[in-house]
Structures are given as C-alpha cells and as structure tokens.
C-alpha positions as CSV (number, residue, x, y, z in Angstrom):
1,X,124.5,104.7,93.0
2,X,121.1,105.9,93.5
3,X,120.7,105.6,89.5
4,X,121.6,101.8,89.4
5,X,119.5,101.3,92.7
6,X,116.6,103.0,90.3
7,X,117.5,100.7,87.4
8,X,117.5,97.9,89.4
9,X,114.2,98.4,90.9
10,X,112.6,99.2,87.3
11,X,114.1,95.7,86.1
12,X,111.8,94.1,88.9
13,X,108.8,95.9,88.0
14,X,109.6,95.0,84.4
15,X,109.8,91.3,85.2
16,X,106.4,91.5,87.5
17,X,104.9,93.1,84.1
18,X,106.2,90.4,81.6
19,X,104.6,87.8,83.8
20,X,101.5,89.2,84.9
21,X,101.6,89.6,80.7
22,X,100.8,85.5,80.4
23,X,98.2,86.0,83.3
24,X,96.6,88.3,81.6
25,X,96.5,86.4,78.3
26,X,94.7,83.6,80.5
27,X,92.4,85.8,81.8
28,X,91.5,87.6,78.2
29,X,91.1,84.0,76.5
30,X,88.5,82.7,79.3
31,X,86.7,85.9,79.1
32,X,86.8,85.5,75.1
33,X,85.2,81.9,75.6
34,X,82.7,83.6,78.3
35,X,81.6,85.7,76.0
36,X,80.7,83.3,72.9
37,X,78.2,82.3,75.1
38,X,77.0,85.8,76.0
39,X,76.5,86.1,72.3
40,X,73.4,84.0,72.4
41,X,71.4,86.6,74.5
42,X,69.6,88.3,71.6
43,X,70.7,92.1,72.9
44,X,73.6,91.6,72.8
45,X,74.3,89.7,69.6
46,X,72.5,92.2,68.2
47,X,74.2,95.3,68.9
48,X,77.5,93.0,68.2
49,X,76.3,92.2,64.6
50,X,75.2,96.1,64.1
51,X,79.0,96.9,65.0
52,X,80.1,93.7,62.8
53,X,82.3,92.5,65.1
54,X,84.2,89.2,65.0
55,X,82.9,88.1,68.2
56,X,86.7,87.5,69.0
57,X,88.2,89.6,72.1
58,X,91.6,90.8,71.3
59,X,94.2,89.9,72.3
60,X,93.3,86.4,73.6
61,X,94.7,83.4,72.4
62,X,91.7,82.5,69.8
63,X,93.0,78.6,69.3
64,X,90.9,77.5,73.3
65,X,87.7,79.2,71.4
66,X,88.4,77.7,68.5
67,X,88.6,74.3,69.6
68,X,85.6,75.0,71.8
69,X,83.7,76.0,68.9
70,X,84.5,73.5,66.9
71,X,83.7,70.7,69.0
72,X,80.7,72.4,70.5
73,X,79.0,72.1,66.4
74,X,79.9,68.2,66.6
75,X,78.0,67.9,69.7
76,X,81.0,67.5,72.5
77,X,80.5,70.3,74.5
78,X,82.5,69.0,77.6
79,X,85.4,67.8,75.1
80,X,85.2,70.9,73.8
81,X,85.9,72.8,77.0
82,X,88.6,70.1,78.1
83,X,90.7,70.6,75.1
84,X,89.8,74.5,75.7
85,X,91.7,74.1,79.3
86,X,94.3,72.6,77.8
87,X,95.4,75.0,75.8
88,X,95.2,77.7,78.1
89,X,96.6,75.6,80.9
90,X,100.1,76.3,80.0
91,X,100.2,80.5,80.0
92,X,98.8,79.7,83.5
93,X,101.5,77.1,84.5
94,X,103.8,79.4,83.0
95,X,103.1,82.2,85.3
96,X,103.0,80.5,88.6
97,X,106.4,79.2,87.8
98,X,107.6,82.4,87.1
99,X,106.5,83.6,90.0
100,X,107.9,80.8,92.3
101,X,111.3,81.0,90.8
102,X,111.0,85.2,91.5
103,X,110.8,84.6,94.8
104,X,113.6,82.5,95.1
105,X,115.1,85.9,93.6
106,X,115.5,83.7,90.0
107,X,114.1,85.8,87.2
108,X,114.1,82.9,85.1
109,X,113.9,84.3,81.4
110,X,113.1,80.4,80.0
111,X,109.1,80.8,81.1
112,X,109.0,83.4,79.3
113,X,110.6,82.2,76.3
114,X,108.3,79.0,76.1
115,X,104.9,81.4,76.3
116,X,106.5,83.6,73.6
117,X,106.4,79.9,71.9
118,X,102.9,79.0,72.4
119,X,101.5,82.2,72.3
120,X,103.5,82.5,68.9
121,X,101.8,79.1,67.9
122,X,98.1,80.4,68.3
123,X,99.6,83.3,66.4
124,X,100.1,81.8,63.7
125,X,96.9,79.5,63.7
126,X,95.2,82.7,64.4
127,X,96.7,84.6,61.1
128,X,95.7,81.5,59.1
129,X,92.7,81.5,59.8
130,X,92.0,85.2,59.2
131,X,93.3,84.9,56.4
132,X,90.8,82.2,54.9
133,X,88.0,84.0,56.7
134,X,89.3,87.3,54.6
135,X,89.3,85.0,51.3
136,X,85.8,83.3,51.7
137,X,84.2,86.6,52.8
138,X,86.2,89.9,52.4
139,X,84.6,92.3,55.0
140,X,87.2,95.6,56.0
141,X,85.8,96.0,59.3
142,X,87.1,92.6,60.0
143,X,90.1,93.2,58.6
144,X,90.7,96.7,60.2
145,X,89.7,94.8,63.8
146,X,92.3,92.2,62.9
147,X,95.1,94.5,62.3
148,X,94.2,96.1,65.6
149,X,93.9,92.5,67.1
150,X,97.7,91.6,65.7
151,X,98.9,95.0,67.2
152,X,97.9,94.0,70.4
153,X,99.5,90.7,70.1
154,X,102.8,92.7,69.5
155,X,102.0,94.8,72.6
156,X,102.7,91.4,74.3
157,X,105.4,89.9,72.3
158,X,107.3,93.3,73.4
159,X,106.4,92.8,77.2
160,X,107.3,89.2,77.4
161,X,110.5,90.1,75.1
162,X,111.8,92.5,77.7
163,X,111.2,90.0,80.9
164,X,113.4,87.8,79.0
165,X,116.5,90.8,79.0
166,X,115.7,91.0,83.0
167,X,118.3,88.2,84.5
168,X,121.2,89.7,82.6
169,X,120.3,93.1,83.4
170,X,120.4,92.5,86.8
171,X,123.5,90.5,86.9
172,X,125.1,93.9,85.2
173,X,123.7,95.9,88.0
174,X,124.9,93.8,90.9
175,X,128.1,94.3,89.7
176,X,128.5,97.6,89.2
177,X,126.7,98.4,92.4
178,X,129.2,95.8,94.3
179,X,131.7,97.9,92.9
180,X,130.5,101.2,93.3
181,X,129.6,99.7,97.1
182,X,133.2,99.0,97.5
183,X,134.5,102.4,96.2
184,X,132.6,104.3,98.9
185,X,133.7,102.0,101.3
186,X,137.0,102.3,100.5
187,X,136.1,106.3,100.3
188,X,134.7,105.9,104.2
189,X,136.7,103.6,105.8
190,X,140.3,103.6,103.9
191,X,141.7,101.4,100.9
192,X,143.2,99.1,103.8
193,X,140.0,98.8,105.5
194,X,138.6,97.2,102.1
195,X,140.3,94.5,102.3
196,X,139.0,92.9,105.4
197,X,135.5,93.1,103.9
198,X,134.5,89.9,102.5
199,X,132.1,90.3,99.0
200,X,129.0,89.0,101.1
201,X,128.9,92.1,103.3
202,X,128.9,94.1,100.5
203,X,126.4,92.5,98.5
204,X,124.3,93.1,102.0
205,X,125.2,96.5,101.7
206,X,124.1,96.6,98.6
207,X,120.8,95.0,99.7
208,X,120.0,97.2,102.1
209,X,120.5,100.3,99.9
210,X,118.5,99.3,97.5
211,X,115.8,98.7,99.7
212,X,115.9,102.2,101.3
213,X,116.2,103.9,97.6
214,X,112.7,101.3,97.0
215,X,111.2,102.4,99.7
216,X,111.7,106.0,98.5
217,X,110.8,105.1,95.1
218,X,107.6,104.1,96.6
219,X,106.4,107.1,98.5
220,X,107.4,109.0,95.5
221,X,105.0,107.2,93.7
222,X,102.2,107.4,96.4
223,X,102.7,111.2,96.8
224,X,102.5,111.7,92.8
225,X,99.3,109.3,92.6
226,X,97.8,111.8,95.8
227,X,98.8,114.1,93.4
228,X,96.8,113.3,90.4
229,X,93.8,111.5,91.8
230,X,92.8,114.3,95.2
C-alpha cells in the first residue's frame, strides 16, 4: 500500500513539474526578449559576438522575439511588444488553468496538450528559420548551439508529455488502493464487517493514508537535503 501511496504522490509532483514546465517557458521567452535589449550595451555584445552566440536563449519560444524584432526594424516598437504578449500570453493562461483545475483535484491533461501545440508551432517556425539562417550563412557554432537549443526543447516536450499520462495514472491508483483499503479492512474488521462500509469511507481512508505516507515522504526529503547541504 505504502508503494501505491508513493506512486501516487510522485504523480502529483510529476503534474506540479509539467505545469510549472509552461511557466517556465514564459519566463525563459521574456527573459530572451530582455535580453535583446541588453545586447545593445557594448560589453556585453561584445563578449556575446566573441563567443558567437545567436543572441537567442534556449529554450524559449523564439516566435514573441521574433515578431518583436521584426516589427521593432519597421519602426512599431509598441506593436511589436503587443504581438510579443500575445504569443506568450497563452503558455501563461495555460498554466493558471492548470493550476485552478489541480486544485479542484482535476489534473486536466488537455492544457497540457494545447501548450504541447503551440509550443510545437514556434517549434517549427523556429527550425525554419534556422534552417535558412544555416543556408544564407553556414556558421557550426550556430549550428552546434541549435542542436543544443532543440535538445532542450525535447527536455520539455518530455515533461509536458508525462503531465498528460497523470489523470489516468491516478485513476489506476485510486483503484487499486480502494481495493487494497478494503482488503485490510476486511483483514481487521471481518469479511461481514465490509459490507457495511460504504466506498466513500474508504476513499477517506484512503485519503488519510496517503497523506500520512506524504507527510513521511516529506521529512524524508528534508532530513536527506540536511543531509547533503550541513
């Protein structure tokens, strides 16, 4: 029981990590446009261009700078940033919804799906693009910081892949705990005292142990982090 309790709880963490995956593609593509701008200070550019870096910060989603970019050379700066927002607007929306719905204890897999989508879209965009940049003006660092860019990008296809397994998972686990809960029951208390226990009690049962094996879970953690760090 204690192993499903553990499985459970690791689904939850799992789902925490898939969404906090589109928050952190939000926060990587507003620090990417933060730092076109940081690109003018001459230092800075400088030691940039010695390294020959593509001024892009993997793994954000490049189409907001791109955009930005591109209306920001045709003189509509503020356009520029509203069409910017606009694209990243949805990996934000995305999350909070996620997180809503989690805690109404409904580990929707369908936000995660749609920012697979969109995040797949820039992808794509994003590939093209290298790939006429590469054409124009073959350079192998950029190529070799591209391939580490796209391996990145995989990094979070595979985290927002396994929030999507998370609902079914659990459904699997509250029913073998409900019946593992019900086996010991019947263990404790008799076969004939099962059946005046209604399915409710035992998913509380089933609550409440998973909570104390959390809880134990947790200091674990704590005492192997005191562990490491003092």
């Amino acid at each position: 029981m204690e192993q499903l309790a553990r499985a459970h709880i690791n689904q939850l963490k799992q789902y925490d990590r898939s969404l906090n995956t589109l928050l952190f593609i939000t926060l990587f593509s507003v620090a990417n446009l933060v730092i076109h701008y940081l690109l003018k200070v001459p230092l800075i550019n400088s030691l940039l261009e010695l390294l020959e870096w593509n001024n892009y910060l993997a793994p954000a989603a490049s189409a907001p700078r791109y955009v930005l970019v591109t209306f920001q050379e045709h003189g509509q700066l503020w356009w520029g940033i509203a069409a910017a927002a606009g694209l990243l607007l949805p990996y934000f929306l995305l999350w909070l919804l996620g997180i809503c719905t989690q805690k109404k204890e409904e580990h929707q897999r369908r936000w995660l799906i749609l920012g697979m989508v969109w995040y797949g879209l820039d992808t794509v965009a994003h590939i093209l693009l290298t790939v006429l940049a590469l054409v124009e003006d073959f350079s192998v660092p950029f190529l070799l910081w591209e391939l580490f860019g796209l391996s990145l990008r995989w990094a979070v296809y595979k985290s927002l892949w396994k929030g999507t397994r998370v609902r079914k998972q659990l459904i699997q686990l509250h029913n073998q705990m409900i019946l593992g809960m019900a086996q010991i029951y019947a263990a404790t208390h008799g076969k004939e005292a099962l059946a005046t226990v209604t399915v409710g009690e035992l998913v509380k049962m089933k609550d409440a142990y998973i909570r104390a094996v959390a809880e134990k879970v947790y200091n674990e953690d704590m005492d192997r982090f005191i562990e490491e760090h003092c």
